[in-house]
C-alpha positions as CSV (number, residue, x, y, z in Angstrom):
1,X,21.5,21.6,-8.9
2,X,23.7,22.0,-12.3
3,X,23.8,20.4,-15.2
4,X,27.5,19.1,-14.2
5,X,25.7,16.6,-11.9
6,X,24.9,13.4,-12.9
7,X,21.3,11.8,-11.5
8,X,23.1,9.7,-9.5
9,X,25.0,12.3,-7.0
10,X,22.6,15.3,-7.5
11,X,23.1,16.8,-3.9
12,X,23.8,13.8,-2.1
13,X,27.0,14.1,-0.5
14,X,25.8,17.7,1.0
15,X,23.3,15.9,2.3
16,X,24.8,13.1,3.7
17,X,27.4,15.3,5.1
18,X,23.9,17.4,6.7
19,X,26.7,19.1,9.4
20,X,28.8,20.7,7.4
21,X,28.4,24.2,6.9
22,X,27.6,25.5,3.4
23,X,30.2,27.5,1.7
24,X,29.2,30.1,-1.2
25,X,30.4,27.6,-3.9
26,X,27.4,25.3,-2.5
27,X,24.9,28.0,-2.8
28,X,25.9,28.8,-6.5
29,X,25.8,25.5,-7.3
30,X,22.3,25.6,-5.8
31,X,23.2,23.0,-2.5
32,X,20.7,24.7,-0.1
33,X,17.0,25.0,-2.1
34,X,15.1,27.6,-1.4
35,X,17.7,29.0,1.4
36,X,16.0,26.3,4.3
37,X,19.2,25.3,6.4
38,X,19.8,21.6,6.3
39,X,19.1,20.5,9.9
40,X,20.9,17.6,11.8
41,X,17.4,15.0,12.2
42,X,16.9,15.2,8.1
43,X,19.2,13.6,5.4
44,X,17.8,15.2,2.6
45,X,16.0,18.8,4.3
46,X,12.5,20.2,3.2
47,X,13.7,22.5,0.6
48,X,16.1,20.4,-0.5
49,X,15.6,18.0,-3.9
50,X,17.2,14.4,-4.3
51,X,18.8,13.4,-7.2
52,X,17.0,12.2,-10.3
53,X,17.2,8.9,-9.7
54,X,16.8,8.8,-6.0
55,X,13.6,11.2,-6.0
56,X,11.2,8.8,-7.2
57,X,12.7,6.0,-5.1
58,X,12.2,8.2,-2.0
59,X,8.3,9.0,-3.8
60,X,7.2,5.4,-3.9
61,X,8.8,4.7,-0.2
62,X,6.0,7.2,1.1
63,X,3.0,5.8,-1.2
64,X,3.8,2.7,0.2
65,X,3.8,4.0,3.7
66,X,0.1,5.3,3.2
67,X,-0.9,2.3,0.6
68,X,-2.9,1.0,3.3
69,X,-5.3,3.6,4.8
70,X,-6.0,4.7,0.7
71,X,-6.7,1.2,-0.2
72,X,-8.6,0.0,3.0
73,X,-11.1,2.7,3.6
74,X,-12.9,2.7,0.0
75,X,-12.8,-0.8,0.1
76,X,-13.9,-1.1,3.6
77,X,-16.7,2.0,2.2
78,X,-17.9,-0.5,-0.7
79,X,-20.0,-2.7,1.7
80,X,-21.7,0.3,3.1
81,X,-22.7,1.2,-0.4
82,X,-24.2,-2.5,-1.2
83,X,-20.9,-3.1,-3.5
84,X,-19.3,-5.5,-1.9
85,X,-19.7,-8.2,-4.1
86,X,-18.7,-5.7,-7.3
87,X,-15.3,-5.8,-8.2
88,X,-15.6,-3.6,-11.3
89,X,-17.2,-1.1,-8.5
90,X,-14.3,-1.8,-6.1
91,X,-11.4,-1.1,-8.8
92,X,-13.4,2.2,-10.0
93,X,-13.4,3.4,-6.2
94,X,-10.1,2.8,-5.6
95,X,-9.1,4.4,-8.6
96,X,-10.8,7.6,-7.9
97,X,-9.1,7.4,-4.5
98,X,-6.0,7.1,-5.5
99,X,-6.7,9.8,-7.9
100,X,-7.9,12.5,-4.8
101,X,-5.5,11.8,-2.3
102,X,-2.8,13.0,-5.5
103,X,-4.4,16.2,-5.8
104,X,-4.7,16.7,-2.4
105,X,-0.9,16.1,-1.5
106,X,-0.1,17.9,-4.1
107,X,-2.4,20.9,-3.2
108,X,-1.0,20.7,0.4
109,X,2.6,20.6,-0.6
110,X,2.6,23.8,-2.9
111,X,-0.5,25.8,-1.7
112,X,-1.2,24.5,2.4
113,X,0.9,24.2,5.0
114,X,4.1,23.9,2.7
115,X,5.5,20.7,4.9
116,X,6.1,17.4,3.8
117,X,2.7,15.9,4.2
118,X,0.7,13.1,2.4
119,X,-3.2,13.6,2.1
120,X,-4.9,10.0,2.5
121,X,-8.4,8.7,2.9
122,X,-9.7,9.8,6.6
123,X,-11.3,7.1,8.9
124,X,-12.9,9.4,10.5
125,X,-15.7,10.0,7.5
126,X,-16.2,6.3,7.0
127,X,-17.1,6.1,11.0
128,X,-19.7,9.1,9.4
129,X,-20.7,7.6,6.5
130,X,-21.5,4.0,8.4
131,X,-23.7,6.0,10.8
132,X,-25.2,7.7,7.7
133,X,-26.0,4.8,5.9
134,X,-27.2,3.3,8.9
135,X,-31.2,4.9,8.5
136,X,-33.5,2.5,6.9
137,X,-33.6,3.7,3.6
138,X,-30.4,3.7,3.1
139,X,-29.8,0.0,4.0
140,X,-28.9,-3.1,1.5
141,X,-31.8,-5.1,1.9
142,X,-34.3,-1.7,1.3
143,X,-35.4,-1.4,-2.6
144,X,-34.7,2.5,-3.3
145,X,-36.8,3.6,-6.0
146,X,-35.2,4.9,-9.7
147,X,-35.9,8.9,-10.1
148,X,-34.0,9.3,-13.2
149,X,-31.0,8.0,-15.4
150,X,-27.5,9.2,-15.8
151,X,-25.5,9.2,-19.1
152,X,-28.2,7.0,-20.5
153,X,-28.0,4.4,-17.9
154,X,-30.6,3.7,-14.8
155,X,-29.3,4.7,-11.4
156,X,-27.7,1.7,-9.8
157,X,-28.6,1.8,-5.7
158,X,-24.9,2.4,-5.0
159,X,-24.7,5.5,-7.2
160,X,-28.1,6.6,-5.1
161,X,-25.8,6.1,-2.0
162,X,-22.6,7.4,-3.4
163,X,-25.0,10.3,-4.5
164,X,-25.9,11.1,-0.7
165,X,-22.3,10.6,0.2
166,X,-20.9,13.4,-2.3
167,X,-23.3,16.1,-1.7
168,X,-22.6,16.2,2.3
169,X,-19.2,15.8,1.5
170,X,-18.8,18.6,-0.4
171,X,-21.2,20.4,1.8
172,X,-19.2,19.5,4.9
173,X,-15.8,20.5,2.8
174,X,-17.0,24.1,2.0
175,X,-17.4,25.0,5.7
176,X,-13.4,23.5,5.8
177,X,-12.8,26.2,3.8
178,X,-14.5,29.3,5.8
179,X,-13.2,28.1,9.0
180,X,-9.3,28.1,6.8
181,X,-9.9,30.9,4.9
182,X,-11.2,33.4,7.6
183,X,-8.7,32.4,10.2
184,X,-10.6,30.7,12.5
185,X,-8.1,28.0,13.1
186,X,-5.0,30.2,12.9
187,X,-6.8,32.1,16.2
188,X,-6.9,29.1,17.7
189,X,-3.4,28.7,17.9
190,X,-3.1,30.9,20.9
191,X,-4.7,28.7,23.0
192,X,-2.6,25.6,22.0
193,X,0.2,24.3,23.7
194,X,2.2,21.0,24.2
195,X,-0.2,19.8,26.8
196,X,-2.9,19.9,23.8
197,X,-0.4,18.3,20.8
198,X,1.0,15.7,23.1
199,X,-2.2,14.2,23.4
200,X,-4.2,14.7,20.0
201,X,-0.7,13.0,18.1
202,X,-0.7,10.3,20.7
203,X,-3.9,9.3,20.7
204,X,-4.1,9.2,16.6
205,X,-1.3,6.4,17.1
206,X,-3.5,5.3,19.7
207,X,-6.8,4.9,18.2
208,X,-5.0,3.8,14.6
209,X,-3.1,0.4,16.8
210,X,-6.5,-1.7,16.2
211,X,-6.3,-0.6,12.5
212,X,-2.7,-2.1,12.3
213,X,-3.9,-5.4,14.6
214,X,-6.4,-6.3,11.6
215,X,-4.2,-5.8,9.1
216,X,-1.2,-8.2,10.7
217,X,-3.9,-11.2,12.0
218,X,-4.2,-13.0,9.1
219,X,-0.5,-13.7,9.4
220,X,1.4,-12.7,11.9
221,X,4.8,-14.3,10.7
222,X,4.5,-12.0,7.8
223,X,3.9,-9.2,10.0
224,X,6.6,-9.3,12.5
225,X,9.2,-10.0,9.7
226,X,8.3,-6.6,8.1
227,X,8.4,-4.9,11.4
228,X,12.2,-6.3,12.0
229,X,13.5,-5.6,8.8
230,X,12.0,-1.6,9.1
231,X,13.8,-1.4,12.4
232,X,16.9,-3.5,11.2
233,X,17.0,-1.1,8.4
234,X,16.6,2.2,10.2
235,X,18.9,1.5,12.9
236,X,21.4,-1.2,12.6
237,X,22.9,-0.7,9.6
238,X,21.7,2.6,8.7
239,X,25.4,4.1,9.3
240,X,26.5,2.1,6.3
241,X,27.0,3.4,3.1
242,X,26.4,1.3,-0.1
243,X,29.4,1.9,-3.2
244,X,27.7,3.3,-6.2
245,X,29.4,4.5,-9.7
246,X,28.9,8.0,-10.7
247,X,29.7,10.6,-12.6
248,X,30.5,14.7,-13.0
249,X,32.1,16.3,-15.5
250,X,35.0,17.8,-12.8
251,X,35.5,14.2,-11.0
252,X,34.6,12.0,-14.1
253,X,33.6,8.9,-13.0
254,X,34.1,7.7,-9.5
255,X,32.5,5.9,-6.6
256,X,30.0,7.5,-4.0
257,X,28.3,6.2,-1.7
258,X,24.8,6.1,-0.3
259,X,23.2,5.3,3.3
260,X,20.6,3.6,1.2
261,X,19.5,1.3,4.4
262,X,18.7,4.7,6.0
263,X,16.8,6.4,3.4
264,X,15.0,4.0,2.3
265,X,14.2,1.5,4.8
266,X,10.5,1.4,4.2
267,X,10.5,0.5,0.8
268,X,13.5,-2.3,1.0
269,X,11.3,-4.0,3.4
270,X,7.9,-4.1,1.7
271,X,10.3,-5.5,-1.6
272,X,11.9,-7.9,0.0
273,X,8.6,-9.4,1.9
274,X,6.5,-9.2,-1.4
275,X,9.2,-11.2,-3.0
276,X,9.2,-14.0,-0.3
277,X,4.9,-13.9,0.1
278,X,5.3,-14.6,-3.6
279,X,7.4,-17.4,-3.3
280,X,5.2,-18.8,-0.6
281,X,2.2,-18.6,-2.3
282,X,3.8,-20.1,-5.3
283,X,4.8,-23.4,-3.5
284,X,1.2,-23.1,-1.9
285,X,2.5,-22.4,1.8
286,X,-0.1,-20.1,2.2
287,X,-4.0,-21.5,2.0
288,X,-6.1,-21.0,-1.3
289,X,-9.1,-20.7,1.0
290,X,-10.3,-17.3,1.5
291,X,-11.7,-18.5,5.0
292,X,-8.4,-19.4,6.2
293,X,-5.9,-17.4,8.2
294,X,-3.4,-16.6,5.8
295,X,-5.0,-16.3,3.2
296,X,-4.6,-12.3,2.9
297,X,-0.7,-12.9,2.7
298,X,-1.3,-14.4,-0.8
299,X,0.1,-12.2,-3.9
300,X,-2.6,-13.3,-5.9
301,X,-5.7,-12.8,-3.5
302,X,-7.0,-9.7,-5.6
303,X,-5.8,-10.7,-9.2
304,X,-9.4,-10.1,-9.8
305,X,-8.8,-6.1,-9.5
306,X,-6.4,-6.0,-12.2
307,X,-8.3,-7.7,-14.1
308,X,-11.4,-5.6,-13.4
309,X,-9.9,-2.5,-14.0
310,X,-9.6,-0.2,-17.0
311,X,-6.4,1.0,-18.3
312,X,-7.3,4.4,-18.0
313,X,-9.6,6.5,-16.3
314,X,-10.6,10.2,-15.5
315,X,-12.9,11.3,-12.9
316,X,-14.5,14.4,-13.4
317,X,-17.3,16.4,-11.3
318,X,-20.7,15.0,-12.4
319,X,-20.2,11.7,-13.9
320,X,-22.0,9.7,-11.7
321,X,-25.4,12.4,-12.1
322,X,-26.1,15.4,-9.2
323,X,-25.3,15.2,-5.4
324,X,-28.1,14.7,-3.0
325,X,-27.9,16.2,0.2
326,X,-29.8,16.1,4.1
327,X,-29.6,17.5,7.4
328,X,-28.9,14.1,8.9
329,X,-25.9,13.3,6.5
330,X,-24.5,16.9,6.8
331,X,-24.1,17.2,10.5
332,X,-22.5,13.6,10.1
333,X,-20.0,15.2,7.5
334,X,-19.1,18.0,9.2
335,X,-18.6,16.2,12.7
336,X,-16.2,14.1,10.9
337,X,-14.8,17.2,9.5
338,X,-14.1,18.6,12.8
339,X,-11.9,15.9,14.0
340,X,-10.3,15.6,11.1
341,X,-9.2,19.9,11.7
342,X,-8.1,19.0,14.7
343,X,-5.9,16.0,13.7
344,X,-4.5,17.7,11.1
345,X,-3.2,20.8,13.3
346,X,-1.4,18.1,15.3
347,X,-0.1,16.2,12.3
348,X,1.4,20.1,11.2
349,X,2.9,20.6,14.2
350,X,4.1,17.0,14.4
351,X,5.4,17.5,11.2
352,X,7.4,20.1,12.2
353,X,8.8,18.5,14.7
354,X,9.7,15.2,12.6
355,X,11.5,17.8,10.0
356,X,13.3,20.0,13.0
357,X,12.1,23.2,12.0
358,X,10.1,26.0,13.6
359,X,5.7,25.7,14.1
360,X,3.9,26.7,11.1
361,X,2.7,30.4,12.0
362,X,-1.1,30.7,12.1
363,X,-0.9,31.4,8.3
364,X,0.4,28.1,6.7
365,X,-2.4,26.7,9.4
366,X,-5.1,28.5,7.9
367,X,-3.6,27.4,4.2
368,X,-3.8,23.9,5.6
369,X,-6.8,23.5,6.3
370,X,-8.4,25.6,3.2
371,X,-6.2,23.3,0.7
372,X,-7.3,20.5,3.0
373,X,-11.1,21.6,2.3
374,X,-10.9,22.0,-1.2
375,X,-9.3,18.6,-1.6
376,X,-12.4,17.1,0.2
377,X,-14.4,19.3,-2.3
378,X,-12.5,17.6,-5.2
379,X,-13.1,14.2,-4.0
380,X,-16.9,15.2,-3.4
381,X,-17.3,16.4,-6.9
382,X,-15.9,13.4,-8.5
383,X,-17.5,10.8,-6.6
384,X,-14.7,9.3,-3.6
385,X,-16.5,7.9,-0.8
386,X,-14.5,9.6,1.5
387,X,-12.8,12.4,2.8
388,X,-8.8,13.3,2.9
389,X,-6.9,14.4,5.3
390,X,-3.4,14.3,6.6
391,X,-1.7,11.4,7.5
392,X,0.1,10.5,10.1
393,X,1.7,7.3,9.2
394,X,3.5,9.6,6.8
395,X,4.6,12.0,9.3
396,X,6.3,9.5,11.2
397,X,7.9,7.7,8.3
398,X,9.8,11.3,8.8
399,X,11.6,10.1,11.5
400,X,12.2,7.1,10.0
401,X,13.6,7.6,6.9
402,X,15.2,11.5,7.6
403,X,14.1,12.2,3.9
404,X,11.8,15.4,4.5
405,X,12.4,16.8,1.0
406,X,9.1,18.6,0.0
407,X,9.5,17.7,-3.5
408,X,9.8,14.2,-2.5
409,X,6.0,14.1,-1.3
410,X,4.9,16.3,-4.5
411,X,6.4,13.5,-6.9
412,X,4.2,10.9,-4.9
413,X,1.4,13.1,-5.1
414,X,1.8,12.9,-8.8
415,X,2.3,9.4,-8.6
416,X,-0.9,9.1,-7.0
417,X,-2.5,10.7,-8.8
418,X,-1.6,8.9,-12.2
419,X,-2.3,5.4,-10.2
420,X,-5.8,6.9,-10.4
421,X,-5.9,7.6,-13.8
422,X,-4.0,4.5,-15.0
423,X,-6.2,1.8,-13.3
424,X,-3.8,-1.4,-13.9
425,X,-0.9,0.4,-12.0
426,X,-3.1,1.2,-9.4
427,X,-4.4,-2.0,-8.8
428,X,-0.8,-3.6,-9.4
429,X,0.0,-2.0,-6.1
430,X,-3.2,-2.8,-4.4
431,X,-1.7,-6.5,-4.6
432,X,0.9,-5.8,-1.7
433,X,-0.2,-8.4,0.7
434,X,-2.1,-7.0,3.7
435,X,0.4,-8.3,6.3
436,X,3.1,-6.7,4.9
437,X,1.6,-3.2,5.4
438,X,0.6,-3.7,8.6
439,X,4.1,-4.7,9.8
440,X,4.9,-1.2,8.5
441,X,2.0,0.1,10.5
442,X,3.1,-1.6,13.1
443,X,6.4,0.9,13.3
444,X,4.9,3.7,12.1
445,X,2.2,4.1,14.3
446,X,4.4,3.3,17.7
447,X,6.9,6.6,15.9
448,X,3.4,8.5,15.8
449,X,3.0,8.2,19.5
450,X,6.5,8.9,20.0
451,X,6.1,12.5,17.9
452,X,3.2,13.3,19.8
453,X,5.1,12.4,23.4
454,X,8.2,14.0,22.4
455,X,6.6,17.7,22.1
456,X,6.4,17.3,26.1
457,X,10.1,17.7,26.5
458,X,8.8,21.7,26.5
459,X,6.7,20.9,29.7
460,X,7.9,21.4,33.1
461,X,7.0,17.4,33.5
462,X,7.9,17.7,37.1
463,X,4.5,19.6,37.9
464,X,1.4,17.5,39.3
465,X,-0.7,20.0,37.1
466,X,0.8,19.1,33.9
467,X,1.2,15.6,34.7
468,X,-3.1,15.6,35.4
469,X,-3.8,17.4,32.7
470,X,-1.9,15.2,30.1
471,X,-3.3,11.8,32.2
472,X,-6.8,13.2,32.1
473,X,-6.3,13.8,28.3
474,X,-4.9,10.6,27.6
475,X,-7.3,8.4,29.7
476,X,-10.7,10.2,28.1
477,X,-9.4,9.9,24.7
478,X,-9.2,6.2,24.5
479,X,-12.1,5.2,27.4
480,X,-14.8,7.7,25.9
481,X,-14.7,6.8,21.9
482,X,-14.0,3.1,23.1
483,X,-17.8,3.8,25.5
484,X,-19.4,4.9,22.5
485,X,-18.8,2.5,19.7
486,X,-19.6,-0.1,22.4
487,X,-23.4,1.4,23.8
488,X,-24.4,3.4,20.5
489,X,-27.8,4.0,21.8
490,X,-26.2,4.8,25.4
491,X,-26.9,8.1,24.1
492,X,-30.3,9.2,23.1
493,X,-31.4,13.0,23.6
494,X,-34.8,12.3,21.3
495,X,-33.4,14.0,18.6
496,X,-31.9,11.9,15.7
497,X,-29.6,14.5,14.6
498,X,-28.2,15.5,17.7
499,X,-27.9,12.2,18.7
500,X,-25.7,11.6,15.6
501,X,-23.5,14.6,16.2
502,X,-22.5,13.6,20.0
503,X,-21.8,9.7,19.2
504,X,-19.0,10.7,16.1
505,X,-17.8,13.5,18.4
506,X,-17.4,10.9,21.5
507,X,-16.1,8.6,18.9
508,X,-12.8,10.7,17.6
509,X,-10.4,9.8,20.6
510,X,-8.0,13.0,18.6
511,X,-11.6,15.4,19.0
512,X,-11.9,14.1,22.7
513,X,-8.3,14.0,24.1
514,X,-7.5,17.2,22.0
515,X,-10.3,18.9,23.7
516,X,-9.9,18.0,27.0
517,X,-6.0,18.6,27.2
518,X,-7.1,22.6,25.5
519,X,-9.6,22.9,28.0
520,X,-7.7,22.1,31.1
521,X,-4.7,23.5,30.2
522,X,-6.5,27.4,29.5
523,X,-8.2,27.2,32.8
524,X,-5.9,25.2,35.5
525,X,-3.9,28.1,36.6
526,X,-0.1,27.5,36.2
527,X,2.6,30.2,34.5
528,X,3.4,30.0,30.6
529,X,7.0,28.6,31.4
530,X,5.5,25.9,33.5
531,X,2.6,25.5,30.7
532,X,5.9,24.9,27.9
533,X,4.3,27.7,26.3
534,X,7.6,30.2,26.7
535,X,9.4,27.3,24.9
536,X,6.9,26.7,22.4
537,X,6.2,30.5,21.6
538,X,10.4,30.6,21.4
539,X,10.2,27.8,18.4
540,X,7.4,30.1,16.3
541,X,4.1,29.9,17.6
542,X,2.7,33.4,18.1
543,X,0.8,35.6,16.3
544,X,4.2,37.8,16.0
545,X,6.9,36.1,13.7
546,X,9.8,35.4,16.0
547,X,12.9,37.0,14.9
548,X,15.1,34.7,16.8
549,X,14.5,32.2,14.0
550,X,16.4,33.1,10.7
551,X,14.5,34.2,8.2
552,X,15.7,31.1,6.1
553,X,13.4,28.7,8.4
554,X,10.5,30.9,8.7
555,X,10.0,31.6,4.7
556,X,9.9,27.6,4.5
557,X,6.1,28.6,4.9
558,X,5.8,31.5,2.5
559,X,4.4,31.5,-1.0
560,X,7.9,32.8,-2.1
561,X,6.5,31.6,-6.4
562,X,3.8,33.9,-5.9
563,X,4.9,37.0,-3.9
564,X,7.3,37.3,-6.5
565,X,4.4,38.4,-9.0
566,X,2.7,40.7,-6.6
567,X,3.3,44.2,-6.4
568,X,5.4,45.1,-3.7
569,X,2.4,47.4,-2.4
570,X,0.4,44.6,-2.0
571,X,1.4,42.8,1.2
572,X,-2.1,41.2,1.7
573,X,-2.0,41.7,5.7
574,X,-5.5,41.5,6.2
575,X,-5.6,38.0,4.8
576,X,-5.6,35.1,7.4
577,X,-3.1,32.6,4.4
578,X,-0.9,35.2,3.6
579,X,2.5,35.3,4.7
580,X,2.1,38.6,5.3
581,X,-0.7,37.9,7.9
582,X,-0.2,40.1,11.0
583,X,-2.8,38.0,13.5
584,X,-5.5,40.0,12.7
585,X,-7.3,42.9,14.8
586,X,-6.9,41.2,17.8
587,X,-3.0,40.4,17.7
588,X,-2.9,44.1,16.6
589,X,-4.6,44.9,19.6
590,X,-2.9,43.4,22.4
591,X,0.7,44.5,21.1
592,X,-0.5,48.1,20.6
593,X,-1.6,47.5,24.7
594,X,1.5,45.8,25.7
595,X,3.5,49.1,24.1
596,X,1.6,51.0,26.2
């Protein structure tokens, strides 16, 4: 970008113009960031940076998108805790979520996997947490005795709780860490194919459709017009290209024009239905009683979180006194963790697939998960009642939009993050009406399916063997979880703990169809081409860097800001998050017997 551009054409007609081959005046002018090839799916590409104006348009579209998921699981957290009936408790959670799922993105984006991903609150802990919270001391109606007094003040029971929460949390998110850091998951990668992506994506869209179903009940109207307008947005009129003035210092000013139905269709809707719930409630179409159907479409349903919340706050490590942990809670924690690894390996590769660009190589998997870690350590350590992890909604708002700019998804990081520090803008956008999000979920979650069905266009779909393995997959990942939220004490192996640990892994239908689609896939015999694993391997996943693939699209996953400091002597092979990561001893292994 120069400093002839104005913020209102800063690499857009490159962009819109995504086939056209890049001539060496466009790379001076800086046209192709970070030298990532602008593919045909994307608008704006990951390296690429929309102008000034349009970059925090594109920012608030995707916070939007995941609005839902961070506002809904703290809150929904709050009547484990005993808070329910505590707004000032309520605000100061969602604040700190806000604030955690920032530096998380953030993290991700610049440090992780290096792909345009949003880190949200994760379901799967507050299925953990519930089951936690579920022992008899840790219940509403049980008295819990005051040991000692933080910042002056007498421990409140939901600080006890919140207490218990943080210290597994951050227990659980340490052991994220080693399995990232040490390569674990990157080793893994060997033994996973489309046959076990297809059905850990689907499934998340899956198991994530009765999340959506609450949020449109209360009014469906509301629902289904948010749905139409997404999809009217993204596909009717998308081709067309609104007229607006700019200016250069070569063209002075002049007329250019933007596919703005196309880029930001997300966003448009959730405006124009806000508008019209406001105007509804205002002529009182919508009930006043909270009892009522409807009544959740209202723009003024929780005034009383604005009100209750602080203009600014800060969460730092400590400030509610010193974590408490137990066995019970800590198996719990790290089930929960589990599931959420293996979801987020599918969101990556899904990811990848949204944005048209090669697998992320074993080493921007490890980085994942190790950012992904440390952000549940952050949240730990500052008191969120819940764990982050990637989210898929997000993903497939990819497809939707064609904006995959990584710098897009930094900026809402940041805005995230300063919703969680400036408590009245956070809570301003808590007001969006819950219908309206969950017409969005509505779309995004059917695109999240899609993702995860599209990766089988690399299986041989004509074999009976694939075609078992995916139904087997699919069928045990929504009938098993779905079992054991309905019998929880169908299961009881006379050990509390253990007992605990098989009812949250039966309940993740991601953990269960993920595993069962590995599983059979490694040990039904069939050949890698009919397997899609030829295919796959062709697009990047190997321990070996394919060199097929430019070196443009692989270094989309290096740490190009950092290598540049390092001595050139220091290639850091050894090191499973390196770029330079050559698969380890084992990789090493089998291609010194192959030469042979």
């Amino acid at each position: 970008m120069t400093s002839e551009h104005s913020p209102w054409v800063d690499n857009l007609p490159k962009v819109i113009n995504a086939t056209t081959p890049l001539t060496s005046e466009d790379e001076e002018n800086g046209n192709q960031i970070n030298h990532v090839p602008r593919t045909k799916k994307a608008l704006y590409g990951i390296g690429d940076t929309p102008g000034t104006c349009l970059l925090p348009l594109f920012a608030l579209q995707q916070l939007m998108t995941c609005i839902g998921g961070v506002i809904s699981i703290p809150l929904l957290t709050c009547t484990v805790i005993c808070a329910d009936e505590l707004p000032e408790v309520k605000a100061r959670v969602l604040s700190i979520s806000f604030f955690v799922c920032g530096i998380g993105t953030i993290l991700q984006n610049i440090l992780g996997v290096r792909l345009p991903i949003i880190q949200g609150a994760s379901p799967n802990f507050l299925t953990a947490i519930i089951s936690m919270m579920a022992a008899d001391r840790w219940k509403c109606s049980t008295e819990i005795p005051v040991s000692h007094t933080v910042n002056g003040t007498t421990d409140l029971p939901w600080v006890v709780r919140v207490r218990q929460i943080q210290g597994n949390l951050m227990l659980a998110s340490l052991t994220q860490i080693v399995l990232g850091a040490t390569g674990v998951v990157g080793l893994l990668l060997r033994f996973i194919g489309p046959l076990t992506i297809a059905p850990t994506i689907a499934l998340v869209g899956v198991s994530l459709a009765p999340l959506a179903g609450s949020l449109c009940q209360d009014q469906w109207g509301v629902s289904i017009g948010t749905m139409l307008l997404v999809v009217c947005f993204a596909l009717f009129p998308g081709k067309y290209q609104i007229a607006v003035p700019a200016y250069t210092k070569q063209e002075r000013c002049h007329i250019n024009r933007y596919p703005l139905f196309q880029l930001i269709p997300v966003l448009l809707s959730i405006a124009i239905m806000w508008i019209l719930c406001c105007v509804l409630t205002q002529t009182g179409v919508f009930p006043s009683n909270s009892t009522n159907p409807g009544f959740q479409a209202r723009t003024d349903s929780r005034l009383h979180v604005v009100n209750d919340t602080s203009w600014f706050n800060f969460p730092y490590p400590g400030h509610l006194g010193w974590p408490t942990i137990s066995a019970g809670g800590y198996v719990g924690m790290l089930a929960a963790t589990i599931a959420s690894i293996i979801e987020s390996v599918g969101d990556y590769f899904a990811a990848a697939r949204a944005c048209a660009v090669p697998p992320p190589p074993s080493h921007a998997v490890n980085r994942g998960i190790m950012m992904e870690g440390l952000g549940c350590l952050i949240a730990g350590s500052v008191g969120a009642v819940h764990g982050i992890t990637s989210y898929s909604e997000n993903v497939a708002a990819l497809v939707v939009t064609k904006v995959a700019s990584r710098s897009v998804f930094i900026t809402a990081g940041v805005m995230l993050t300063v919703c969680g520090m400036l408590g009245k803008f956070g809570a301003v956008i808590s007001l969006i009406p819950t219908p309206v999000i969950g017409g969005v979920a509505l779309v995004t979650f059917g695109m999240v399916v899609a993702v995860g069905l599209s990766t089988l266009q690399f299986v041989d779909l004509s074999s009976s063997r694939n075609l078992m393995v995916l139904g087997l997959a699919l069928m045990l990942g929504i009938i098993l979880p779905q079992w054991a939220k309905n019998n929880p004490r169908a299961i009881d192996t006379g050990h509390d703990e253990l007992t605990h640990i098989l009812n949250v892994l039966l309940g993740s239908p991601m953990l269960v169809g993920g595993m069962v689609g590995c599983i059979l896939d490694n040990i039904a015999p069939g050949t890698t081409e009919e397997r899609g694993m030829l295919k796959w391997r062709e697009e990047g996943v190997s321990c070996q860097k394919d060199q097929s693939v430019s070196p443009g699209v692989t270094s989309l996953y290096d740490l190009a800001f950092i290598a540049r400091y390092l001595p050139k002597g220091l290639r850091c092979s050894w090191l499973p998050v390196s770029p330079a990561y050559n698969g380890g001893l084992c990789c090493r292994f089998r291609r010194r017997h192959q030469q042979l």
